[in-house]
Short mmCIF file of the C-alpha atoms (twelve columns), coordinates in Angstrom:
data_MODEL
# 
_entry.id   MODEL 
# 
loop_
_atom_site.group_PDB 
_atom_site.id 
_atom_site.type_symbol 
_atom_site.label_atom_id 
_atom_site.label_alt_id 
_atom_site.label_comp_id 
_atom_site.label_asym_id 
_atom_site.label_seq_id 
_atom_site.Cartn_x 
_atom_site.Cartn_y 
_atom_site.Cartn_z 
_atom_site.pdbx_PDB_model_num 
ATOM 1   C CA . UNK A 1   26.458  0.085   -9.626  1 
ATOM 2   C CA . UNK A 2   30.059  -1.061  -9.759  1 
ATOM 3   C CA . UNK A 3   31.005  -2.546  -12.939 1 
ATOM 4   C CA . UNK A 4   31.923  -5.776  -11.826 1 
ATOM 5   C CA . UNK A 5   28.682  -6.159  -10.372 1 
ATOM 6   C CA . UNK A 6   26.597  -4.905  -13.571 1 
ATOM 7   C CA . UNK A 7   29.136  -7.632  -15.843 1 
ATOM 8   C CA . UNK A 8   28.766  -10.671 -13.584 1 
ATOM 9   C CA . UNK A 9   25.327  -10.518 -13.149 1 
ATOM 10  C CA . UNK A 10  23.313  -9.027  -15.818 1 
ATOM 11  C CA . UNK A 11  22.830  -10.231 -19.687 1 
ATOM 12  C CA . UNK A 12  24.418  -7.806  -21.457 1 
ATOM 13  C CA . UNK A 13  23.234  -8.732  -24.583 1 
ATOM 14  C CA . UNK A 14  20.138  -7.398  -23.047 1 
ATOM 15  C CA . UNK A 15  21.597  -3.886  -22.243 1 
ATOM 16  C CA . UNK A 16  20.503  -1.192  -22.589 1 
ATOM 17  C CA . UNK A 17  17.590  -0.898  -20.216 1 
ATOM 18  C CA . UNK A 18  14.243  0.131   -21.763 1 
ATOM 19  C CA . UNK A 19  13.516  2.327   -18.551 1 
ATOM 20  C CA . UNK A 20  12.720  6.095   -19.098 1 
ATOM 21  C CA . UNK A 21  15.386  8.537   -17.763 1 
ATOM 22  C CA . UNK A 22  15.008  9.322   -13.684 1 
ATOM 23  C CA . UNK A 23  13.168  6.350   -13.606 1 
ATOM 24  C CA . UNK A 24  13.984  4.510   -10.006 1 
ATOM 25  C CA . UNK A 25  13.956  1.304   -11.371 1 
ATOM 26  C CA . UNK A 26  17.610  0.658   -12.396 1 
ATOM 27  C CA . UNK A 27  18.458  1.801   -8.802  1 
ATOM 28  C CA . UNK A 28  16.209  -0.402  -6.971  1 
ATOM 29  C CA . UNK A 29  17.563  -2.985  -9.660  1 
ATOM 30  C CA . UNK A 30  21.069  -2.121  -8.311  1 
ATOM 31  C CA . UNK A 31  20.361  -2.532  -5.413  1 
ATOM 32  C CA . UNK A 32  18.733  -5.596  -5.364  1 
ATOM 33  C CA . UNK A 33  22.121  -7.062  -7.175  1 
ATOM 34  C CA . UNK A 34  24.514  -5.402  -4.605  1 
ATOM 35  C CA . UNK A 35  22.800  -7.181  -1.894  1 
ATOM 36  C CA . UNK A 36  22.895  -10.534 -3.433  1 
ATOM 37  C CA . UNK A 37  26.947  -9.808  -4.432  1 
ATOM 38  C CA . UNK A 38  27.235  -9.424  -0.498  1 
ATOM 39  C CA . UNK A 39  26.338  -12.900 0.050   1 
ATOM 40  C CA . UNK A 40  28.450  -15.036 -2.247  1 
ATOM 41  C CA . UNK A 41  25.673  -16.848 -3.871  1 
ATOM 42  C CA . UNK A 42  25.667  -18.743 -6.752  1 
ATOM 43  C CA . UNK A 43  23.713  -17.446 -9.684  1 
ATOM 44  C CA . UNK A 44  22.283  -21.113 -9.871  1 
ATOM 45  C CA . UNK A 45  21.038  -20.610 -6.478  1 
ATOM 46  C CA . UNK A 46  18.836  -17.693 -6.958  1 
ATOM 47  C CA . UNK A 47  15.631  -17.379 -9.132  1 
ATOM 48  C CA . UNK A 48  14.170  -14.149 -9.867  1 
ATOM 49  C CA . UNK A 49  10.286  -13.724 -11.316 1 
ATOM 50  C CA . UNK A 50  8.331   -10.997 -12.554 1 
ATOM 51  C CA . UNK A 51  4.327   -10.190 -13.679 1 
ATOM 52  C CA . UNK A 52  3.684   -7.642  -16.511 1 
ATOM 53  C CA . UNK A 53  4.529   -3.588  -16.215 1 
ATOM 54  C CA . UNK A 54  7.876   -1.573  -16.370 1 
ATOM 55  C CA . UNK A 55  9.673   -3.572  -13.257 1 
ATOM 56  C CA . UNK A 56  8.387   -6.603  -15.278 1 
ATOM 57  C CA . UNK A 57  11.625  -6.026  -17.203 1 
ATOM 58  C CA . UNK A 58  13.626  -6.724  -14.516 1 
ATOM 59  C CA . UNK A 59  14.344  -10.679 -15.236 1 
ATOM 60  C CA . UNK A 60  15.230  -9.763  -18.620 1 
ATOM 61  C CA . UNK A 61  18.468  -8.176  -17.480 1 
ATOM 62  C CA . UNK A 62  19.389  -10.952 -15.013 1 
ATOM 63  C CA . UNK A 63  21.970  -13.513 -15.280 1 
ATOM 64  C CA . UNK A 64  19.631  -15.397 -12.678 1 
ATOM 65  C CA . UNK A 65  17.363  -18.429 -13.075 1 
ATOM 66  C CA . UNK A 66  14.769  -16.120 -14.349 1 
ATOM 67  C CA . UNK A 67  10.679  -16.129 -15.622 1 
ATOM 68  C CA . UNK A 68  8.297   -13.240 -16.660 1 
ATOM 69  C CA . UNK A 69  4.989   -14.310 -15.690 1 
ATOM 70  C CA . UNK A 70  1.433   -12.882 -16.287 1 
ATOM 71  C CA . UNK A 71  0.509   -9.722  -14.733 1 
ATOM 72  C CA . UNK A 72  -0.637  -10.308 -10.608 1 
ATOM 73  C CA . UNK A 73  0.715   -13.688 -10.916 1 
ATOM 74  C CA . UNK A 74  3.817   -13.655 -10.088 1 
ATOM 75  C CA . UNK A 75  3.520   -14.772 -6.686  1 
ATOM 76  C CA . UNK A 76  1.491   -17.745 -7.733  1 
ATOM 77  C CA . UNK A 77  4.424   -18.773 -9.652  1 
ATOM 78  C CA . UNK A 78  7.331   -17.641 -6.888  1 
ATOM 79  C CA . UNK A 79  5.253   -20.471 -4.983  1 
ATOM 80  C CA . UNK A 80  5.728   -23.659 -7.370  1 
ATOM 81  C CA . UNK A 81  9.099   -23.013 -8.352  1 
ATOM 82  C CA . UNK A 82  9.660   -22.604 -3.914  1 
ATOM 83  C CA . UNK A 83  7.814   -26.017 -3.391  1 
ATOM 84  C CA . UNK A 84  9.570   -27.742 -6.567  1 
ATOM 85  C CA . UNK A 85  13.317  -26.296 -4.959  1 
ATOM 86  C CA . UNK A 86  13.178  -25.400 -1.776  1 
ATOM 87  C CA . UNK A 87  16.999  -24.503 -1.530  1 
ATOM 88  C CA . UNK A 88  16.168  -21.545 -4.233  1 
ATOM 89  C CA . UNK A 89  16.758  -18.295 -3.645  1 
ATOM 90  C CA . UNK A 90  12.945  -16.975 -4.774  1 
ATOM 91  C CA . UNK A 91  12.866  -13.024 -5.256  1 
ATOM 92  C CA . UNK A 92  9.542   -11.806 -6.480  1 
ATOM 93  C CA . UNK A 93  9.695   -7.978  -8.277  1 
ATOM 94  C CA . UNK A 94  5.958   -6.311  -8.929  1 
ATOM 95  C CA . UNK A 95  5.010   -3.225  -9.453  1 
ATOM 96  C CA . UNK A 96  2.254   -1.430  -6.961  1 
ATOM 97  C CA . UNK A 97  -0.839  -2.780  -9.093  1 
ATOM 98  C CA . UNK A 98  0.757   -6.159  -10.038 1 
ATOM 99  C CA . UNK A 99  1.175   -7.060  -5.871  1 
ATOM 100 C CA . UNK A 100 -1.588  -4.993  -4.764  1 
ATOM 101 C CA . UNK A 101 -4.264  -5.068  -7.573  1 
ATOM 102 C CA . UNK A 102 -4.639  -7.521  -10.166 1 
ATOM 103 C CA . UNK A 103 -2.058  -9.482  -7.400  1 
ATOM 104 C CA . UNK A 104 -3.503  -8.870  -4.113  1 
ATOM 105 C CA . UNK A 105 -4.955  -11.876 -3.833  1 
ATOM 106 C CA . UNK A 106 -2.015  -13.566 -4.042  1 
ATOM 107 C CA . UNK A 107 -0.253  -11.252 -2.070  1 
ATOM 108 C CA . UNK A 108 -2.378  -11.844 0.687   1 
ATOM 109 C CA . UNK A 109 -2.362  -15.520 0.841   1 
ATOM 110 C CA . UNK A 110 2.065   -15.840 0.394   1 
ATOM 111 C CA . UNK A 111 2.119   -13.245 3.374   1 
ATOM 112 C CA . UNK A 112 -0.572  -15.525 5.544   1 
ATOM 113 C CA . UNK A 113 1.262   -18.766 4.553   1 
ATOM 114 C CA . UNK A 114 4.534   -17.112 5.261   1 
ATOM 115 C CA . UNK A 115 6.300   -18.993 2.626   1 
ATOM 116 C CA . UNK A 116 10.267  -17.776 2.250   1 
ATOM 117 C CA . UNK A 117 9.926   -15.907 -0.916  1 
ATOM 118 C CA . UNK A 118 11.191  -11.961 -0.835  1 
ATOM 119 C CA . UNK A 119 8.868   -9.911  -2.414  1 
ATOM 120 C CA . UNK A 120 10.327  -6.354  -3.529  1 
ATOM 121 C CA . UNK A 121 7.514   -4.334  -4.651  1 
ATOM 122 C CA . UNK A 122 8.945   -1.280  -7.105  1 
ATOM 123 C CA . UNK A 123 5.484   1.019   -6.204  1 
ATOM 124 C CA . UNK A 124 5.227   3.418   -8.760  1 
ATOM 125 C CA . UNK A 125 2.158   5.119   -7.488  1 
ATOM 126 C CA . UNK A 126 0.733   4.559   -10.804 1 
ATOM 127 C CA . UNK A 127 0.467   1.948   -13.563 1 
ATOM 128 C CA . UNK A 128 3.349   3.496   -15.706 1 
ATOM 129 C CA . UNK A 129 2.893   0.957   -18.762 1 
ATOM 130 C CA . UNK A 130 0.052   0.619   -19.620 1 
ATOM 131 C CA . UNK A 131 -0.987  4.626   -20.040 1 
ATOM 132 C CA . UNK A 132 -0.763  6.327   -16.079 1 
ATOM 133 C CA . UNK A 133 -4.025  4.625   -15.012 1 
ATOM 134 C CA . UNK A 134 -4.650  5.436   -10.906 1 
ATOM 135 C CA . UNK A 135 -3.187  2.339   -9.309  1 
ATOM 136 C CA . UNK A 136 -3.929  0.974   -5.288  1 
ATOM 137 C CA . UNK A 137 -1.199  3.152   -3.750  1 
ATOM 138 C CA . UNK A 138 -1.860  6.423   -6.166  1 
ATOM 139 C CA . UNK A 139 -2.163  9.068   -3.362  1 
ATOM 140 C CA . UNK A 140 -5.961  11.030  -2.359  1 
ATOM 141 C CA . UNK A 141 -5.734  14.205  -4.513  1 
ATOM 142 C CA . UNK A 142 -2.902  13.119  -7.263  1 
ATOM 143 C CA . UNK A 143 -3.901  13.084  -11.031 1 
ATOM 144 C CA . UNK A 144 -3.765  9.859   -13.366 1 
ATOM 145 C CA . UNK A 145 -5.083  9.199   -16.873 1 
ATOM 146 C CA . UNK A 146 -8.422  7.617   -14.987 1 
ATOM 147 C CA . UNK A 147 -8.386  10.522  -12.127 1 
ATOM 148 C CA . UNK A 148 -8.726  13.638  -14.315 1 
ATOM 149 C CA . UNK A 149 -9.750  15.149  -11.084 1 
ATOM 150 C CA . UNK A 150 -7.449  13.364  -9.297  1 
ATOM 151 C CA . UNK A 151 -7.591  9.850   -7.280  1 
ATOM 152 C CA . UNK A 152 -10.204 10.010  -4.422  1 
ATOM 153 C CA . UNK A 153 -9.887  6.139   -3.580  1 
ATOM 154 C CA . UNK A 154 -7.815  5.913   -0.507  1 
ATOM 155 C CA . UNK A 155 -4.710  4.225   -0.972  1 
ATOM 156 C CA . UNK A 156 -3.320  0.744   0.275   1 
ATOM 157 C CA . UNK A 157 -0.416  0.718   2.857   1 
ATOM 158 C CA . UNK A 158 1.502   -1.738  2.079   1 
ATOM 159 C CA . UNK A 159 3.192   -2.563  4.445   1 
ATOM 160 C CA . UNK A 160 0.240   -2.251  6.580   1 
ATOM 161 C CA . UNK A 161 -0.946  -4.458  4.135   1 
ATOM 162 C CA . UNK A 162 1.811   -7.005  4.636   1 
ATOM 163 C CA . UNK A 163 2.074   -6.872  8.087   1 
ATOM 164 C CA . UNK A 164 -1.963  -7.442  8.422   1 
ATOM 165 C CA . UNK A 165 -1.660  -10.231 6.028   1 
ATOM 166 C CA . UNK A 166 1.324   -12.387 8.290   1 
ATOM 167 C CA . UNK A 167 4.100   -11.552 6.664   1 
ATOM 168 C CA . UNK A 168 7.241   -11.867 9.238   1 
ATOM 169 C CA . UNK A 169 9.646   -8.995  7.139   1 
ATOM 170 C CA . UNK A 170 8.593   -5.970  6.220   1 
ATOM 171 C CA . UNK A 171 10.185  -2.679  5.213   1 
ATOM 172 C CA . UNK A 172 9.852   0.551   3.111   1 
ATOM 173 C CA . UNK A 173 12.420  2.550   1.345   1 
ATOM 174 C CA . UNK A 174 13.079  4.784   -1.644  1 
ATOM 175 C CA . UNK A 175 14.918  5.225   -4.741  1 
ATOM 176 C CA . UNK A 176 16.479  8.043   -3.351  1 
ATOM 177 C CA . UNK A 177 17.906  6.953   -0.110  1 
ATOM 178 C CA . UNK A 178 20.000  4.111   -1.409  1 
ATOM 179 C CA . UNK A 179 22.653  2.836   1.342   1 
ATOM 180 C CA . UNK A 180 19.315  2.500   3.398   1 
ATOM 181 C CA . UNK A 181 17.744  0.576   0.187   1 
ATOM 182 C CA . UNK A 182 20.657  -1.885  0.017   1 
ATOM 183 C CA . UNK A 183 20.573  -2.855  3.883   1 
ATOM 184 C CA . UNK A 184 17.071  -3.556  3.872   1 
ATOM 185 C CA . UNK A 185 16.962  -5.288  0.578   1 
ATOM 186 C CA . UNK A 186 19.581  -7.779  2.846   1 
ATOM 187 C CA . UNK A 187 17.718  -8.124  5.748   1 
ATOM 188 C CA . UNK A 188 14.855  -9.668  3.437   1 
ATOM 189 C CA . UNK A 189 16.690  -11.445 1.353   1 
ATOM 190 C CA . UNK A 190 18.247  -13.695 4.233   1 
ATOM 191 C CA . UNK A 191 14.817  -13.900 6.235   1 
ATOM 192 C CA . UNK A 192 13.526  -16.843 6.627   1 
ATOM 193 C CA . UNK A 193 9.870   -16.312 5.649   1 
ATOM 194 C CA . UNK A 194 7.602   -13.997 3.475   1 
ATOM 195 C CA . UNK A 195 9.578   -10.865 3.583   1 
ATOM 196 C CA . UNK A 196 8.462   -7.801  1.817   1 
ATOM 197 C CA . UNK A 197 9.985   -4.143  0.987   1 
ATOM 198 C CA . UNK A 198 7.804   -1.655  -0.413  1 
ATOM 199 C CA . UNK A 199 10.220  0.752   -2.665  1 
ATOM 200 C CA . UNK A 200 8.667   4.344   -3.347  1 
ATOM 201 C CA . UNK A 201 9.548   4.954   -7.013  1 
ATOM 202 C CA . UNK A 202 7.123   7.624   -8.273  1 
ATOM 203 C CA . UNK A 203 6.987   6.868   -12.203 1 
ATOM 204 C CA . UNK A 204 8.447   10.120  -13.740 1 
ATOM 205 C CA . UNK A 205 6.779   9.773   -16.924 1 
ATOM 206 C CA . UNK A 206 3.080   9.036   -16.125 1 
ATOM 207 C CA . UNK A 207 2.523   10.148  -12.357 1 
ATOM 208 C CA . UNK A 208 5.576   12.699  -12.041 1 
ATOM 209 C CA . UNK A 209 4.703   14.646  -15.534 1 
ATOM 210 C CA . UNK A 210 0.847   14.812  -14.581 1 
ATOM 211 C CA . UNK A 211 1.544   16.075  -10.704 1 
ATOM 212 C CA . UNK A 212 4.132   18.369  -9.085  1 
ATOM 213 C CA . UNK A 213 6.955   16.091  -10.165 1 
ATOM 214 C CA . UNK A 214 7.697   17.522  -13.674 1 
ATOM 215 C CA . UNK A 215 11.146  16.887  -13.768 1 
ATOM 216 C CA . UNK A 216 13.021  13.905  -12.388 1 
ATOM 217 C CA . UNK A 217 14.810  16.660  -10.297 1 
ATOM 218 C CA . UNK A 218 11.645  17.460  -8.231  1 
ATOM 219 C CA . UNK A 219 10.874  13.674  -8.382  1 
ATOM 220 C CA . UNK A 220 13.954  12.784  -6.319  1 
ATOM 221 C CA . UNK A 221 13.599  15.967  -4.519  1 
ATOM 222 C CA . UNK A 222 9.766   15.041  -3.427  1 
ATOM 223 C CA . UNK A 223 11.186  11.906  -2.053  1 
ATOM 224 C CA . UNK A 224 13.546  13.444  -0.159  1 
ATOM 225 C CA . UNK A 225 11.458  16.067  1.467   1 
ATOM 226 C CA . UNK A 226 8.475   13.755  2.115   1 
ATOM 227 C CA . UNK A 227 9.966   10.686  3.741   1 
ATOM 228 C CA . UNK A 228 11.593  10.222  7.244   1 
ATOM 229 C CA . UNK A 229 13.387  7.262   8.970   1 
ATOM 230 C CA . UNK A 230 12.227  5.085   11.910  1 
ATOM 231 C CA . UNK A 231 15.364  6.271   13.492  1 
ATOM 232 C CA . UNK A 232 14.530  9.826   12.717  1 
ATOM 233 C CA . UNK A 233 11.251  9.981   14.655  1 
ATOM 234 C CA . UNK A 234 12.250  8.738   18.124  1 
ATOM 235 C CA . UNK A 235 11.157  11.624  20.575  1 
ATOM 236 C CA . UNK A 236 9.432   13.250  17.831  1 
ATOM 237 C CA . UNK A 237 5.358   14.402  18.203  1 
ATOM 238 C CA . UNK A 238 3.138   13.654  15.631  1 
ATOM 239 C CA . UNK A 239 3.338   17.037  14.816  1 
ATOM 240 C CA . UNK A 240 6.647   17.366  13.734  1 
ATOM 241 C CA . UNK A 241 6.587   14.507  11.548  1 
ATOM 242 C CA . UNK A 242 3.273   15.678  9.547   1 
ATOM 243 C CA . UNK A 243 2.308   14.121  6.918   1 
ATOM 244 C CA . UNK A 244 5.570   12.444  5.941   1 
ATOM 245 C CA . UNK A 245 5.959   8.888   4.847   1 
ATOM 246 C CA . UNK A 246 7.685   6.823   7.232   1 
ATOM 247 C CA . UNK A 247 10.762  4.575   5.774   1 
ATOM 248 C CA . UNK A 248 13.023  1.414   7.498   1 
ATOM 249 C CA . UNK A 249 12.135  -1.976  9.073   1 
ATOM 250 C CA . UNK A 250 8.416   -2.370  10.192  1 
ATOM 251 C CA . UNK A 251 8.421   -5.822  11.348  1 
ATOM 252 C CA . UNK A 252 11.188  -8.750  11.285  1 
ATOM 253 C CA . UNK A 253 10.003  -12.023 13.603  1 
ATOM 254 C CA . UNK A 254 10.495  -15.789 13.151  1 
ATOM 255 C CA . UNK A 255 7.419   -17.785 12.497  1 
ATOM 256 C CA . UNK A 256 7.189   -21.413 10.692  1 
ATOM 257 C CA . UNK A 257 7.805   -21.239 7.405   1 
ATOM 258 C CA . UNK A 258 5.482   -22.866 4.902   1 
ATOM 259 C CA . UNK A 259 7.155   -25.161 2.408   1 
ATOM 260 C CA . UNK A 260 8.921   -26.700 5.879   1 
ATOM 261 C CA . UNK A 261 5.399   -27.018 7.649   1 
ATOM 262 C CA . UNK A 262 4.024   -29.113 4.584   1 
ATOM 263 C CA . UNK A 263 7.442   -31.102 4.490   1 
ATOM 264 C CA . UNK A 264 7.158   -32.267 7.867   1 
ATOM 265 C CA . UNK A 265 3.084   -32.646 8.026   1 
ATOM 266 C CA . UNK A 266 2.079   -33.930 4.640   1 
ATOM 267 C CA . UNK A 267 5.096   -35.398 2.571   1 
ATOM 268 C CA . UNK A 268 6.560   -37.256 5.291   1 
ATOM 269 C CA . UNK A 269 3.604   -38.498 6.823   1 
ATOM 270 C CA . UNK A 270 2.825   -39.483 3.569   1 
ATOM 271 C CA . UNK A 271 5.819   -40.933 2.426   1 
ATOM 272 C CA . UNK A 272 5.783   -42.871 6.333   1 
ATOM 273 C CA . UNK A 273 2.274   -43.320 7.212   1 
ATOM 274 C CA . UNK A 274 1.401   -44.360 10.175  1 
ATOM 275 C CA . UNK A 275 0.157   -48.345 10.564  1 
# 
């Protein structure tokens, strides 16, 4: 991050970040903030929430309007302050089981009402607080403090998820691949709509340590070997791309967006009723 980025928008009496080392976190964090630089916005324009784990942080740092919420709630939250202001910027960061778990309830129903709040999901594979329990996107075979074993629960797509649910944006990326990150990151945060990007950020502490990952080397290393871009497939067989996760934009459409539907068909027919 450029240094006039990391002084104009985070609280540096905040600094430093509580984040273990090769944690993805403070990239996906960097990115988020190069993206809104980009655009000119006024901090006063933009509101940033979190639930409870290690991207729960995230607020903290900001310079933003900003609120840590309860964990899976986040969303529930994101959609007051979006009905109170409209004209805010609403970014929503979770971890895998604050959207997907304890959250996916909520998740579901902001995709289906498609209300313009960007939701940038920092999926850790794991829950990396609160002592590397098996979370919704931990992968079939991988160990975690509940899957001694490891996890035999398959795991959630999310973006599967989101596109299932109605969102109208929806992307994947990783820590790793960064310039990729940052344009996606800006696609969402200027749709119009329920955008989401899923960010694969294996937790080096409590999945990485436990798996094949022992070193944040072979953490960024797995990521690199074990994703491949939209762009990267064309003309491919299904073969050739294996078992490799797939990274870029899934899905970007115009729909109606919520707080604008209930503007025009319940306050103003309120505020005007008819005779």
């Amino acid at each position: 991050m450029k240094t006039e980025i990391a002084v104009k928008y985070l609280r540096q009496e905040k600094l430093p970040f509580i984040w273990c080392a090769g944690c993805g976190h403070g990239i996906i964090l960097a990115s988020i903030l190069r993206a809104i630089d980009g655009f000119g916005w006024s901090k006063d324009e933009i509101c940033i929430i979190s639930g409870i784990g290690c991207c729960g942080r995230t607020p903290g740092y900001l310079d933003f309007h900003t609120l840590h919420t309860t964990h899976g709630r986040a969303l529930t939250f994101a959609t007051g302050i979006k009905f109170a202001n409209p004209a805010l910027k609403v970014i929503v960061v979770m971890g895998d089981g604050d959207s997907v778990a304890i959250g996916g309830n909520h998740f579901i129903h902001a995709a289906r009402r498609n209300i313009d709040v960007t939701a940038i999901i920092f999926n850790n594979y794991i829950y990396g607080m609160t002592g590397g329990q098996a979370s919704p996107t931990t992968p079939v075979g991988k160990i975690a403090s509940t899957a001694p074993y490891g996890a035999i629960d398959p795991p959630f797509d999310i973006v599967e998820l989101a596109i299932g649910c109605g969102a109208t944006y929806v992307a994947r990326g990783t820590a790793f691949h960064v310039p990729a990150l940052d344009n996606l990151i800006k696609k969402a945060l200027i749709h119009k709509g329920f955008s989401v990007v899923d960010v694969l950020s294996p937790c080096p502490t409590a999945f990485g340590r436990r798996n094949t990952m022992k070193g944040v080397v072979e953490n960024f290393t797995w990521l690199k070997e074990n994703v491949i871009s939209k762009s990267a497939i064309k003309g491919k067989k299904g073969a050739e791309i294996g078992k490799r996760i797939i990274i870029g934009e899934f899905l970007n459409i115009e729909k109606p967006e919520y707080t604008e539907i209930y503007k025009r068909d319940i306050i103003d027919k309120v505020r005007s009723p008819s005779p």
